[in-house]
C-alpha positions as CSV (number, residue, x, y, z in Angstrom):
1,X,0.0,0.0,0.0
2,X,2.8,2.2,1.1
3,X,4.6,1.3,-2.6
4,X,1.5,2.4,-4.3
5,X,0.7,5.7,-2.7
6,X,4.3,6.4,-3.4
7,X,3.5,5.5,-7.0
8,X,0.5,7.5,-7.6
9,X,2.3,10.5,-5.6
10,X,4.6,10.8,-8.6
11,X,2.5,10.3,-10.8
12,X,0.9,13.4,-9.7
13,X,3.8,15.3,-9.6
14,X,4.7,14.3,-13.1
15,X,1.6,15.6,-14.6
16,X,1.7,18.8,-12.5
17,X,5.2,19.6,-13.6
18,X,4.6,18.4,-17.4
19,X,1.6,21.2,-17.1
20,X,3.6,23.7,-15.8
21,X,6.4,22.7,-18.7
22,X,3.5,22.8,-21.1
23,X,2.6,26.1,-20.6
24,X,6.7,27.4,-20.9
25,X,6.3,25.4,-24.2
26,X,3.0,27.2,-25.5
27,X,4.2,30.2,-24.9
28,X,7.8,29.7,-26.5
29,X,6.1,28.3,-29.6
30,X,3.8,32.0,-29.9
31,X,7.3,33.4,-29.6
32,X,9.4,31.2,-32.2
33,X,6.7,30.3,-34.4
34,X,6.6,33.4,-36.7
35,X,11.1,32.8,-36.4
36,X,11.6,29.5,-37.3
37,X,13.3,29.1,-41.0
38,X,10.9,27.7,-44.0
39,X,10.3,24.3,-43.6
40,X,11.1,23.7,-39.9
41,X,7.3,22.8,-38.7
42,X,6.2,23.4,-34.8
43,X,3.3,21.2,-33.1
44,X,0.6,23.9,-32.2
45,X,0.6,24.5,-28.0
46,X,-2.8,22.7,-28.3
47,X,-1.6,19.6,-29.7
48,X,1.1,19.3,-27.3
49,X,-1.3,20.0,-24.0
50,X,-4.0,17.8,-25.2
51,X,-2.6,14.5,-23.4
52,X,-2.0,16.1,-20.0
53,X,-5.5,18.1,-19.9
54,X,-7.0,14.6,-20.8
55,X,-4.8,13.0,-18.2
56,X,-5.4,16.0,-15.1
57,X,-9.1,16.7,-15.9
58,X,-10.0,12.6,-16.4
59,X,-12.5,11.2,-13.7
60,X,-10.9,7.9,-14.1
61,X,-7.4,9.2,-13.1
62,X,-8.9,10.9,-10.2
63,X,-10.0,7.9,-9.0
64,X,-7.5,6.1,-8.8
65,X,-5.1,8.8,-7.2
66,X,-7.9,8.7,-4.3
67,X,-9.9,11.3,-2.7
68,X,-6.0,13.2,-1.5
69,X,-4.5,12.6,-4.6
70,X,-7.9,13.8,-6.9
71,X,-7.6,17.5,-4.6
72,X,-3.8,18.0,-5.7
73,X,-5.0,17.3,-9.7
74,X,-7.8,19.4,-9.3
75,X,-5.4,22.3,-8.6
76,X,-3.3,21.4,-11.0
77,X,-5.9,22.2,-13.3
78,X,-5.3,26.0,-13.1
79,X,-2.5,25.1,-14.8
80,X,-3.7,23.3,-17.7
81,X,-6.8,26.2,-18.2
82,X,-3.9,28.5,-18.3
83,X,-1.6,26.8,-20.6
84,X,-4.8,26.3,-22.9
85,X,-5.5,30.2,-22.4
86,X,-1.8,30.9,-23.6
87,X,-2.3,28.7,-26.6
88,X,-5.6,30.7,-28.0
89,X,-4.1,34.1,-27.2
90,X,-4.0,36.0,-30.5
91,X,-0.1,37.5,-30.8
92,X,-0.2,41.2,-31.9
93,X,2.1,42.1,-34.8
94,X,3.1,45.6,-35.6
95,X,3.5,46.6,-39.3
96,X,7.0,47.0,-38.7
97,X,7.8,43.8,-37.8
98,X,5.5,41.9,-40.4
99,X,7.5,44.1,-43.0
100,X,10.6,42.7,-41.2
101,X,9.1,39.1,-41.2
102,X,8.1,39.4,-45.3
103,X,11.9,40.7,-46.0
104,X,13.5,38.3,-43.7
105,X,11.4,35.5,-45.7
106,X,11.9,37.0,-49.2
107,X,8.5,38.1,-49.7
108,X,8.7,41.6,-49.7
109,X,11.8,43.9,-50.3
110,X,11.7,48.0,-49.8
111,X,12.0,49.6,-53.1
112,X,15.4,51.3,-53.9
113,X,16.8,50.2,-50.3
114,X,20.6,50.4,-51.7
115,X,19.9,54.3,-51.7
116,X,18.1,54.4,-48.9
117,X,14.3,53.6,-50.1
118,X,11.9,55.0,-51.4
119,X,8.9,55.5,-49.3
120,X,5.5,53.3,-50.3
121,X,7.0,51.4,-52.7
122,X,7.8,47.6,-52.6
123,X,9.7,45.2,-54.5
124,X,8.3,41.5,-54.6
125,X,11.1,38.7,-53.3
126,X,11.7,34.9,-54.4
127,X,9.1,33.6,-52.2
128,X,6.9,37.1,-53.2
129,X,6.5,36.8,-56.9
130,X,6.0,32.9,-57.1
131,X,3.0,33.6,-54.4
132,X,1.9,36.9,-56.1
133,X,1.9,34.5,-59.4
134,X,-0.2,31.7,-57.8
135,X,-2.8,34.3,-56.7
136,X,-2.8,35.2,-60.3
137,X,-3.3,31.9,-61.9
138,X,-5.6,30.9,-59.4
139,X,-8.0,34.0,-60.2
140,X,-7.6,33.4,-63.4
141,X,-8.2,29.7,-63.8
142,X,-11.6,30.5,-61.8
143,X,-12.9,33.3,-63.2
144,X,-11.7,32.8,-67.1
145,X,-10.8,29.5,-67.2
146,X,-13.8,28.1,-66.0
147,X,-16.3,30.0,-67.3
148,X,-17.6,30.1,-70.4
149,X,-18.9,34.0,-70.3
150,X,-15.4,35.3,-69.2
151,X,-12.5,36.8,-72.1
152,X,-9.6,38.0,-71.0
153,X,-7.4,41.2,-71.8
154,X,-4.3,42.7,-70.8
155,X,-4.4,47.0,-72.0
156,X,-1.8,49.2,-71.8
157,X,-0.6,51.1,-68.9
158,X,-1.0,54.2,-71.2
159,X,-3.3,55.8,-73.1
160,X,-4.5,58.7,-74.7
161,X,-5.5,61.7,-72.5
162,X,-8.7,62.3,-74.8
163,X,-9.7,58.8,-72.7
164,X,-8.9,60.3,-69.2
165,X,-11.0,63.6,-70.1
166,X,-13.8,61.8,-70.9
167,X,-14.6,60.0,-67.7
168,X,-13.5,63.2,-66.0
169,X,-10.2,62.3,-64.3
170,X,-8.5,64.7,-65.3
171,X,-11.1,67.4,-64.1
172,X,-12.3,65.8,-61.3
173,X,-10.0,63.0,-59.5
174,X,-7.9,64.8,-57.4
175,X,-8.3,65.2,-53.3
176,X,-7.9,68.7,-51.4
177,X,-4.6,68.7,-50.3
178,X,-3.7,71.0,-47.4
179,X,0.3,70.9,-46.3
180,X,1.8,71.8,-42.8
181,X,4.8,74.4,-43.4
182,X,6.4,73.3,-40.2
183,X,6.4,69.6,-40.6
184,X,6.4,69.6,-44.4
185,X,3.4,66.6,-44.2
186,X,0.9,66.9,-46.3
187,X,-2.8,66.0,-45.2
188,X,-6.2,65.5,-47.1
189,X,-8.3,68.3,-46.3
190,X,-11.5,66.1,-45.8
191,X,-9.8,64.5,-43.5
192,X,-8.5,67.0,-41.3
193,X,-11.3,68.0,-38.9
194,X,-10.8,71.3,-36.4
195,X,-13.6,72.8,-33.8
196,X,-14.0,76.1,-32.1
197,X,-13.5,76.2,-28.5
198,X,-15.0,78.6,-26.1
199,X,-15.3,79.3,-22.1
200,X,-18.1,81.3,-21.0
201,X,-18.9,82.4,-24.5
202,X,-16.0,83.7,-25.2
203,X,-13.2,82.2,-28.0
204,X,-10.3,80.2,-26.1
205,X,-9.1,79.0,-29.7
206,X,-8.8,75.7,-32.3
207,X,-8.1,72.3,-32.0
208,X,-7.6,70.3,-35.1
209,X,-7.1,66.7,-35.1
210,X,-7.1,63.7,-38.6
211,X,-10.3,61.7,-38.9
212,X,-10.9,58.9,-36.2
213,X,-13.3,56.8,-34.4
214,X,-13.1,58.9,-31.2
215,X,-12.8,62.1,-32.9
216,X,-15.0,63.7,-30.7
217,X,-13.6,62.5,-27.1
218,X,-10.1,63.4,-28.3
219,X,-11.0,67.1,-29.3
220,X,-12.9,67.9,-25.9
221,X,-10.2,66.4,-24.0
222,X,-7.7,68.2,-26.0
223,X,-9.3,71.8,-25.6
224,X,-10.2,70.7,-21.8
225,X,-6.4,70.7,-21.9
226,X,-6.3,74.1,-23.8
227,X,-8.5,75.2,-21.0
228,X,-6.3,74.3,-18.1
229,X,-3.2,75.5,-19.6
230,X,-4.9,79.0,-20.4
231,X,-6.2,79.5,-16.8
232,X,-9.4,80.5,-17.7
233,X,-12.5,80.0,-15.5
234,X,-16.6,79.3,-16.8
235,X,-18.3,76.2,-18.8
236,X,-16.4,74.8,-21.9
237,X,-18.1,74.4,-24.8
238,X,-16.9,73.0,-28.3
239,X,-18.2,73.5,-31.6
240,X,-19.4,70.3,-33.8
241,X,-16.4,68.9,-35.9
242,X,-15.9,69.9,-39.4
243,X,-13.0,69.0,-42.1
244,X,-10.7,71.7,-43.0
245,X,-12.5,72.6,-46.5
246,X,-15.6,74.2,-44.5
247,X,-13.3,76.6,-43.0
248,X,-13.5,79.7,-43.8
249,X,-10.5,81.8,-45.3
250,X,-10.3,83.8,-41.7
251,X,-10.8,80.7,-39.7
252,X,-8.0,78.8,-41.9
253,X,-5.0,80.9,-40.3
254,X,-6.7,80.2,-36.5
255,X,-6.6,76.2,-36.7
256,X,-3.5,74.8,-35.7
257,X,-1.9,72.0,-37.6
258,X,-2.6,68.4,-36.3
259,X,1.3,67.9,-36.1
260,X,2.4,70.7,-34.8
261,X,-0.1,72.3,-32.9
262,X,0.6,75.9,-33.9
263,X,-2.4,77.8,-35.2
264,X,-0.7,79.8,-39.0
265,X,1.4,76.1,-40.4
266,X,-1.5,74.9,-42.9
267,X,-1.6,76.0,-46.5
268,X,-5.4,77.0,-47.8
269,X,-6.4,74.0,-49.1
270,X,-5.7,73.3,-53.3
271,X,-6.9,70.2,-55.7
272,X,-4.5,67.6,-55.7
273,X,-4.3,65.5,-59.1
274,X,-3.8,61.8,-58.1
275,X,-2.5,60.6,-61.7
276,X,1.3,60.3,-62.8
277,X,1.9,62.3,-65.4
278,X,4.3,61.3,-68.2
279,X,5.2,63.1,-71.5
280,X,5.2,60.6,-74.6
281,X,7.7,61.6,-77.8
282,X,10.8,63.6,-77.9
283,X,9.3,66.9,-76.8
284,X,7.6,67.9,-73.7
285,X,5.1,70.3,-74.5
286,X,1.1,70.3,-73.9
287,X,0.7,68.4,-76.9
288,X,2.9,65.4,-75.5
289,X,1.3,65.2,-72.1
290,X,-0.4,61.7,-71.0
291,X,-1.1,60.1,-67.7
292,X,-0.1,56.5,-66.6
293,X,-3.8,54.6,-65.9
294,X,-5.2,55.2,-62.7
295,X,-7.1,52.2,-63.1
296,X,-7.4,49.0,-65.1
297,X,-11.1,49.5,-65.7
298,X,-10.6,52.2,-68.9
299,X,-8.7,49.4,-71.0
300,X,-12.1,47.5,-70.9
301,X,-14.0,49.9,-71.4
302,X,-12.5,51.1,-74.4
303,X,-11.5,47.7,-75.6
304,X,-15.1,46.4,-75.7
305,X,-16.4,46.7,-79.2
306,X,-13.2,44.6,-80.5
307,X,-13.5,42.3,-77.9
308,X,-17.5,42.1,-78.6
309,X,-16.2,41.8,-82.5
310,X,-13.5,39.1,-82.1
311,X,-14.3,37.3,-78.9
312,X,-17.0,35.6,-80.0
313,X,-19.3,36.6,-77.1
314,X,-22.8,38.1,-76.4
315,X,-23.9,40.3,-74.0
316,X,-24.1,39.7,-70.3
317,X,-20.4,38.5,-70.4
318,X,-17.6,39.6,-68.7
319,X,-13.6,41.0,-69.2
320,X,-11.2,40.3,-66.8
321,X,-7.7,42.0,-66.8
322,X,-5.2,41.7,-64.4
323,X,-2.3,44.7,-64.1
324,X,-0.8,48.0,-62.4
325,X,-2.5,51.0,-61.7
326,X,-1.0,53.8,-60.4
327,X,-2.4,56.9,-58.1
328,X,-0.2,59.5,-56.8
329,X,-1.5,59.4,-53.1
């Protein structure tokens, strides 16, 4: 009897310390998953815990432990709940390090890192454009491939600015641009958002802040602050939030930029054109002027009638194209 309480006493410690190692494990493998070099495969924490929660949390084993042994498993299970909580915690990545990640894989290089980069563009890796290709032959094989309404088409990247007049992009798509002289950023006027501030009825001043979920929490508490730092005395109360292009042109000098903080740094806001422009020929005059396509859509457009003529289809039917567009935001 002595032999097999001995017995069942290290048994218990054995699953008590292989819980306890268990959970070290889970949470090393959250840490060295996203590390580990292609090809080298980790069991998931849940896979490895799965035998010992059976094990702590059977009635059978319980039993058999006895009624002294069955008390010192059930507090082992805190340990096993917590191993299993560490396995479904959700690991929070920062941009930063997934672009570190995608590099470190070959997935995604910075564009023009040699000199050092060139900010919002990417190059694609090894690993990158074999993926990015997949994608592409996968999308295709489904929605050309396997249909017999689909045609395919691949345009050019440029194309004659009669085409870009016509569905207004050269009038129309462009976004209110205002810059900070200060900080040299530039923001979109519709979403820069200011409100006037006032104690007692009289002004106190501007606060300006970009477009958010909590914009208004964030623009009381920053003129509350405005209010405290000013010294003034009497009942705060705060305009409703507009964007930058509903100020008026004596209001525009009184906001503060959303970087700075000092009322005078933004520009009046002015149309911003969001297409490349290029010049085509020898000569760069008016006449040579085109625009790289903001948008693969205008190639089908366009292209219809020879595709209706040649393709051998009737209408509904569908063009699929896949390509670069480019926007200057």
């Amino acid at each position: 009897r002595r032999c097999s309480e001995g017995c069942c006493a290290l048994a218990h410690s054995m699953l008590a310390a292989s819980a306890a190692i268990l959970c070290a494990v889970s949470t090393a493998y959250w840490t060295l998953a996203p590390r580990m070099p292609t090809g080298v495969a980790l069991r998931a924490p849940r896979q490895l815990i799965a035998p010992a929660c059976s094990a702590l949390r059977g009635r059978g084993g319980a039993t058999a432990l006895g009624s002294s042994r069955a008390g010192r498993v059930r507090a082992a299970a805190p340990a096993v709940e917590q191993a299993e909580a560490v396995s479904d915690a959700p690991e929070v990545v920062s941009m930063d390090e997934l672009v570190s990640l995608c590099k470190r894989r070959g997935f995604i290089f910075p564009s023009s890192e040699v000199y050092g980069g060139f900010a919002g563009f990417y190059d694609y890796g090894p690993l990158g454009v074999e993926l990015r290709n997949n994608i592409k032959r996968a999308w295709w094989k489904d929605f050309v491939h396997k249909r017999e309404d689909m045609v395919g088409l691949d345009s050019s990247i440029i194309g004659s600015p009669q085409i870009w007049k016509a569905s207004g992009h050269i009038d129309g798509f462009s976004d209110p641009m205002v810059d900070c002289k200060e900080s040299k950023l530039r923001f979109r006027a519709d979403q820069l958002f200011w409100a006037r501030a006032e104690v007692g009825g009289e002004l106190l001043g501007y606060v300006s802040l970009l477009e958010s979920g909590d914009m208004e929490e964030r623009a009381l508490a920053m003129a509350t602050k405005m209010k405290k730092k000013a010294g003034r005395q009497g009942e705060l109360s705060l305009s409703p939030l507009k964007d930058f292009t509903e100020a008026t042109a004596e209001e525009q000098p009184l906001i503060p930029s959303p970087e700075t903080g000092n009322p005078g740094a933004l520009t009046a806001p002015r149309d911003f054109n969001l297409m490349f422009q290029t010049s085509v020929g020898a000569m760069s005059d008016a006449a040579s002027t085109a625009f790289l396509r903001p948008e693969t859509a205008q190639g089908i457009f366009t292209n219809f009638k020879n595709v209706v003529s040649t393709g051998r289809v009737k209408v509904p039917f569908g063009i699929a194209q896949i390509g670069k567009a480019f926007r200057n935001e």
